[in-house]
C-alpha positions as CSV (number, residue, x, y, z in Angstrom):
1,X,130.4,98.0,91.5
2,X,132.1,95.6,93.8
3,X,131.8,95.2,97.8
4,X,135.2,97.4,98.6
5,X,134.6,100.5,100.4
6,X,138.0,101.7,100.5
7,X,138.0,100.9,96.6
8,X,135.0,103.1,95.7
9,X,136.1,106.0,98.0
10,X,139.4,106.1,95.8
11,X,137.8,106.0,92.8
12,X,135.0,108.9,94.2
13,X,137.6,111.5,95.4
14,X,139.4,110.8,91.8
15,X,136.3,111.2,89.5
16,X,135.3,108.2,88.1
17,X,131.8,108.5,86.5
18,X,128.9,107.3,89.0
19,X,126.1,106.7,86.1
20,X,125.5,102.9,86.6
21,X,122.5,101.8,85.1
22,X,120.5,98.5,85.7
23,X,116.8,98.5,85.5
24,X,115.9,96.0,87.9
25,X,118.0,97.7,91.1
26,X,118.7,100.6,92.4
27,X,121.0,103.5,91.4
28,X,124.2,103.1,93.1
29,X,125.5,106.9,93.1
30,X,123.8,107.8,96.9
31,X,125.5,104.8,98.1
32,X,129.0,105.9,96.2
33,X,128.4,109.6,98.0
34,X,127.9,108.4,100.9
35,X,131.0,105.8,101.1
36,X,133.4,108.8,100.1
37,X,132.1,111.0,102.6
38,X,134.5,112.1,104.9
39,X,134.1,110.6,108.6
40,X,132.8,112.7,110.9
41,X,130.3,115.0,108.2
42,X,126.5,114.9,108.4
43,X,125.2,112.5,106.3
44,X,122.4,110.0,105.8
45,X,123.4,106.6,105.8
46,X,120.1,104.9,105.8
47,X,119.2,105.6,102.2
48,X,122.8,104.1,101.1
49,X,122.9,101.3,103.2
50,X,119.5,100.2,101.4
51,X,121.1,100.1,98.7
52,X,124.4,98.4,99.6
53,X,121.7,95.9,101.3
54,X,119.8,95.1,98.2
55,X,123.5,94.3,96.4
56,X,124.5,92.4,99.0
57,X,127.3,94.5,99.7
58,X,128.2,92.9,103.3
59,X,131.7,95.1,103.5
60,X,130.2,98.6,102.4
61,X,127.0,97.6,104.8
62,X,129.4,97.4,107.6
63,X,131.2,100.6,106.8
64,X,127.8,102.0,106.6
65,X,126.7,100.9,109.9
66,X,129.8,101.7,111.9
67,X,129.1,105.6,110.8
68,X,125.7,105.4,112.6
69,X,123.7,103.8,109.6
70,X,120.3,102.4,111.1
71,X,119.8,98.5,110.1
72,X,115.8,98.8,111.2
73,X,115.0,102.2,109.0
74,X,112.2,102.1,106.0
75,X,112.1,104.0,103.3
76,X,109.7,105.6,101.8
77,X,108.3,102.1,100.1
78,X,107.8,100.4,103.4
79,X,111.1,98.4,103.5
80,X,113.9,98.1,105.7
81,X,117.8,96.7,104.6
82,X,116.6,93.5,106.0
83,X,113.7,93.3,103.9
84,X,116.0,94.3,100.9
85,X,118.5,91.8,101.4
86,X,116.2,88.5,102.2
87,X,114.1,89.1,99.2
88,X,114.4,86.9,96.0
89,X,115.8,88.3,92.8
90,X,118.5,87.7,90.4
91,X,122.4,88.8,91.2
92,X,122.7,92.5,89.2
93,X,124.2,91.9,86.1
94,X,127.8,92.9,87.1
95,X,127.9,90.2,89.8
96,X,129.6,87.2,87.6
97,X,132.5,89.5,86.5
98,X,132.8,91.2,89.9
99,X,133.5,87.1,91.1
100,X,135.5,85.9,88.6
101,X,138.2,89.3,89.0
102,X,137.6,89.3,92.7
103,X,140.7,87.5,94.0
104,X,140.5,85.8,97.5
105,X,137.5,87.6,99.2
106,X,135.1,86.5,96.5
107,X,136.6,82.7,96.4
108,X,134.6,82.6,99.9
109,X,131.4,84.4,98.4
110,X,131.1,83.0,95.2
111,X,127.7,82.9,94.6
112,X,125.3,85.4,94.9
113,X,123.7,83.7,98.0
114,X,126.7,83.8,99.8
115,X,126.8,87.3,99.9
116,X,123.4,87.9,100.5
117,X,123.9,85.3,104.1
118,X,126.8,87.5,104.7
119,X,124.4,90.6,104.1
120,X,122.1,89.7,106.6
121,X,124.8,88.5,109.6
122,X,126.3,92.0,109.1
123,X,123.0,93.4,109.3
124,X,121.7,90.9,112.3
125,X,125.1,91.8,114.2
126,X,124.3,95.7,114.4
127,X,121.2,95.2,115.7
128,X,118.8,94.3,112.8
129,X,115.3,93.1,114.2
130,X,114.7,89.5,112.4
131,X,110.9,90.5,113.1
132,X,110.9,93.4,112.0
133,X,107.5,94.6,109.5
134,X,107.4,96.4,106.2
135,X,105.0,99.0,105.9
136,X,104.3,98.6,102.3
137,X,100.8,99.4,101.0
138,X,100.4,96.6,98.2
139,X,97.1,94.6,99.5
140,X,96.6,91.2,97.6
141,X,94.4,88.4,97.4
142,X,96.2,85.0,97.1
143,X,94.6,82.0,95.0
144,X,96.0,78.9,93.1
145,X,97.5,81.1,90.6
146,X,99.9,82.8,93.0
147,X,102.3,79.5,92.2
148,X,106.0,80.8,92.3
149,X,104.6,84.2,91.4
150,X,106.7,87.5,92.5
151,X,103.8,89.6,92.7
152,X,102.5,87.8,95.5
153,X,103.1,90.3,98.4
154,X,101.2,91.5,101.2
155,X,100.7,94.0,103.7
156,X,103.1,94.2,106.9
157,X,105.1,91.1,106.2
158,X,108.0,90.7,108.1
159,X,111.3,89.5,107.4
160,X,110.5,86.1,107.6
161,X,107.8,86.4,104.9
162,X,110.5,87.6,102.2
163,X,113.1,85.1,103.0
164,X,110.6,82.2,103.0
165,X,109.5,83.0,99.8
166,X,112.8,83.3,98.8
167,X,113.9,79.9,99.5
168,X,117.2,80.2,100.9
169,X,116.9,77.2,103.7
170,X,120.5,78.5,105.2
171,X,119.1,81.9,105.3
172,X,116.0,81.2,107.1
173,X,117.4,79.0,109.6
174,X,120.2,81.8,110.3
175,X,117.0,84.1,110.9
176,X,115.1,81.4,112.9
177,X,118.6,81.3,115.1
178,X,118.4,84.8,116.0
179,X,114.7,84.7,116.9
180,X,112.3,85.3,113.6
181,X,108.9,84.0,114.8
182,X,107.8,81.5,112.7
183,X,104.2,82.2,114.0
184,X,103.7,85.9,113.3
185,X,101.5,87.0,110.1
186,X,101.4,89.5,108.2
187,X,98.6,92.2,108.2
188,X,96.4,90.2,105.7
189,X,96.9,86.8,108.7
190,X,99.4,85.4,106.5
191,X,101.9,83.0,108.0
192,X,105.9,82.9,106.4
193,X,104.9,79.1,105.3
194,X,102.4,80.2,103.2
195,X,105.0,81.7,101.0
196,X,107.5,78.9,101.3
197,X,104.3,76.6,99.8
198,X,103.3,79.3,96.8
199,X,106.9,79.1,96.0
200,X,107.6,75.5,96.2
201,X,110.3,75.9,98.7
202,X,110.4,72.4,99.9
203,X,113.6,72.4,102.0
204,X,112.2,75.8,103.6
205,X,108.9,74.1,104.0
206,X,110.5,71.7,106.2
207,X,112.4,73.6,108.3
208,X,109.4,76.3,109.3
209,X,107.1,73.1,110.1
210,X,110.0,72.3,112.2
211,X,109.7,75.1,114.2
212,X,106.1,75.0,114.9
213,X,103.5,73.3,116.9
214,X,101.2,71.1,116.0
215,X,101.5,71.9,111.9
216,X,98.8,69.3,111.1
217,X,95.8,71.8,112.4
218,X,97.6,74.6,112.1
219,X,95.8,77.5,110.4
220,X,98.1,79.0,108.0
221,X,95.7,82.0,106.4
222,X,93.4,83.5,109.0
223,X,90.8,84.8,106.7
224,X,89.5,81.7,105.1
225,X,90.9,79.9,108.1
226,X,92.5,77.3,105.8
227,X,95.1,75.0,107.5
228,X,98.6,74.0,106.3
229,X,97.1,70.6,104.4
230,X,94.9,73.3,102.4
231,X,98.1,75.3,101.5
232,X,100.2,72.2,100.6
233,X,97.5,70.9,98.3
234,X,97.0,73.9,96.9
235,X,100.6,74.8,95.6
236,X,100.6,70.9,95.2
237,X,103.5,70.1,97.7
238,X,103.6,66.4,97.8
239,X,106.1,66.2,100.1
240,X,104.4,68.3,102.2
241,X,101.3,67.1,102.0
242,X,102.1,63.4,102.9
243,X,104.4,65.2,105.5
244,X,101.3,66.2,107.6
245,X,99.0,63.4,106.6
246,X,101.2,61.2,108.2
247,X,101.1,63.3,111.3
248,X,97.4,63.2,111.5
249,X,96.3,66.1,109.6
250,X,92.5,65.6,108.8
251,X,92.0,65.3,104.9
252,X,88.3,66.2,104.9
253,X,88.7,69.1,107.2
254,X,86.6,72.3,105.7
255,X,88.1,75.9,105.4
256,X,85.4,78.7,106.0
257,X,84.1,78.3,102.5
258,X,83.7,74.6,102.8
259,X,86.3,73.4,100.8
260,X,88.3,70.7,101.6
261,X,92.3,70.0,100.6
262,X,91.1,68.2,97.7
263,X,89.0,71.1,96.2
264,X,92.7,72.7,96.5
265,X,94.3,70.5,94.5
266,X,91.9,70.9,92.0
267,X,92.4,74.5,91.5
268,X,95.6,73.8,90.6
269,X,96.0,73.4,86.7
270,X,99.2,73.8,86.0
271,X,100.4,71.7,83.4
272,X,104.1,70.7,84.4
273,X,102.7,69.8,87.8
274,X,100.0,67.6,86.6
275,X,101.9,64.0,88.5
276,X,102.4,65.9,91.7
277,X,98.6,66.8,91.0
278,X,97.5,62.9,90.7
279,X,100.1,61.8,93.3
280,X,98.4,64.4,95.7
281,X,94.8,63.0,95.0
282,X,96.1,59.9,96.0
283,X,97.5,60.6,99.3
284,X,94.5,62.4,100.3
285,X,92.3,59.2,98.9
286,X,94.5,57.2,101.2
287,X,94.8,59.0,104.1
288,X,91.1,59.7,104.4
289,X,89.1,61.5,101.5
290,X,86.1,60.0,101.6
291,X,84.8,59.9,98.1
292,X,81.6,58.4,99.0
293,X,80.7,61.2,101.5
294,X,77.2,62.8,100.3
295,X,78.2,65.9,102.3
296,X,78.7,68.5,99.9
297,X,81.9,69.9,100.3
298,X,82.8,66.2,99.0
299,X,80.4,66.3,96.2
300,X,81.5,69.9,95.4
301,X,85.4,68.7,94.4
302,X,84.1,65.4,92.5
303,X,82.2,67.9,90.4
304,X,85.1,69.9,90.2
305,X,87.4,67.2,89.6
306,X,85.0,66.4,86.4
307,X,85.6,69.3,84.8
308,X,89.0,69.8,85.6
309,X,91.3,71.6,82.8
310,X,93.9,68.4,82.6
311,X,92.4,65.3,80.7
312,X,94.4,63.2,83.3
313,X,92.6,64.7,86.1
314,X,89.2,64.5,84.6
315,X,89.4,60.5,83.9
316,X,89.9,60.3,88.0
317,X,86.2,61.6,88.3
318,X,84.7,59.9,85.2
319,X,81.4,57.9,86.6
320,X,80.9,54.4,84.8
321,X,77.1,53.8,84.4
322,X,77.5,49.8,84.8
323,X,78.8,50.1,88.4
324,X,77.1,52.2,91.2
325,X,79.7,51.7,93.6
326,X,82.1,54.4,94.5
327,X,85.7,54.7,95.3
328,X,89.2,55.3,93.0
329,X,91.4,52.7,92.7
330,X,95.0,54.1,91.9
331,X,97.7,51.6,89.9
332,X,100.9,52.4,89.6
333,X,102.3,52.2,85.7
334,X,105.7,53.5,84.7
335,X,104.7,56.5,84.1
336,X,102.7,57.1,87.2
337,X,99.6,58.0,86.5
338,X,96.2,56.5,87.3
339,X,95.7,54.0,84.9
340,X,92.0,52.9,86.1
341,X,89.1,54.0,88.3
342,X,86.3,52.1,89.7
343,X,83.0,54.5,89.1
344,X,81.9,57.8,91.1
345,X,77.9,58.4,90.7
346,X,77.0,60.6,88.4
């Protein structure tokens, strides 16, 4: 199960059993056929070089590829060897004692993203299209709980959209180098940075904003026409979010269902985040939110924000009966939290 064709065509043409089991990838035995195959016979390559692709098998893929193997073929799932390789998983569960007995090609690849860059050169190099589109049929509906979830997948994403969600900042500047669009969406209007926000890629994040122009009014989700401040509050990316406030990014700007970037930080509960959560309130306080606003997609979060899941969040929005002013004041104890409030109306 290692990256050496000439090893496994040996081992083919002298027996060895090909039953290699492991749940969470494919079975390797096409991919051992096809490597033994005598040069010159009729064989299909694309299935195999799928596979090698989804091991990151950057050798075999290029032995694949010099017998005619397409780099831009789907299978029957909707994904091409590009897809395959850009997409986030775990190494199979061979890959640590393939490293550690590898000698001197794996001292150069020794981790699992290493191999998986190399993967996508060798793929790039023989003609792989870095915009290339899946034709998977999964249709999905995002929200607040799509947060680092790997079920979050759409229809037609390209290239981009897997490796952006995978997080490799190397990987997706190598794909950005050899032309991946930044600005195409997938079939549900999706841009790649929305999946570099669900997944709290923040180095990622960076780099695609980069690339593109004008990020602060930038709509990142066509449907509900929600701009890249939405997104970052949503997934709660403070570094992001302060990112494009800085840049002029309009904190009270409404998405198609009225809400603004603070009702998306609200529909974040997630408990380990609950800091980034505050912090975020506070940087859209100060760059704009205007908490006395009677419009209501400003009195639609402060009700929100009262009934928030996270006690911490709640005692932002608490009114005070003895004072009818508005406005939050934010200290800053050691633990970083809001300490104190000065009323909101109830």
């Amino acid at each position: 199960m290692s990256d050496a064709p000439r090893v496994v065509v040996t081992l083919v043409r002298h027996g060895t059993f090909l039953d290699e089991e492991d749940k969470d990838y494919p079975d390797l035995t096409p991919l051992y056929l096809a490597v033994a195959s005598p040069q010159g016979c009729v064989f299909d390559y694309e299935r195999p070089l799928r596979i090698s692709a989804s091991y990151a098998f950057p050798r075999i893929c290029e032995f694949l590829l010099v017998r005619g193997a397409s780099p831009n073929s789907l299978s029957k799932f909707g994904f091409s060897p590009m897809h395959l390789a850009v997409m986030k998983r775990l190494p199979h569960r061979h890959f640590s004692e393939i490293a550690r007995s590898g000698g001197q090609y794996m001292t150069a690849h020794i981790n699992f993203q290493g191999m998986i860059r190399e993967t996508i050169s060798t793929l790039l190099r023989f003609g792989g299209d870095p915009n290339l589109q899946s034709a998977n049929t999964r249709r999905h509906q995002c929200n607040s709980q799509c947060w680092r979830s790997v079920d979050c997948q759409h229809l037609g994403q390209r290239v981009l959209h897997f490796a952006a969600a995978a997080g490799a900042a190397d990987i997706v500047s190598l794909l950005l180098q050899h032309g991946a669009d930044p600005m195409m969406r997938d079939d549900q209007g999706y841009l790649p940075l929305y999946f570099a926000l669900s997944h709290g890629n923040h180095s990622t994040v960076h780099l695609l904003m980069d690339e593109m122009e004008n990020p602060t009014s930038l709509i990142v989700v066509q449907p509900t026409k929600s701009t890249a401040l939405h997104i970052t509050c949503r997934f709660v990316s403070v570094a992001g979010t302060l990112s494009l406030l800085r840049k002029g990014a309009d904190a009270n700007a409404i998405d198609s269902a009225g809400k603004t970037a603070l009702h998306e930080v609200l529909s974040q509960t997630c408990s380990s985040i609950e800091k980034d959560i505050i912090q975020t309130i506070e940087y859209l306080v100060e760059y704009g939110i205007d908490l006395e606003s009677t419009l209501p997609s400003i009195d639609g979060a402060v009700a929100l924000g009262r009934k928030h899941a996270l006690a911490c969040v709640r005692r932002i929005f608490q009114p005070a009966v003895s004072n009818g002013l508005l406005g939050l004041i934010f200290d800053s104890p050691h633990d970083g939290f809001v300490s104190s409030i000065h009323s909101l109306p109830e």
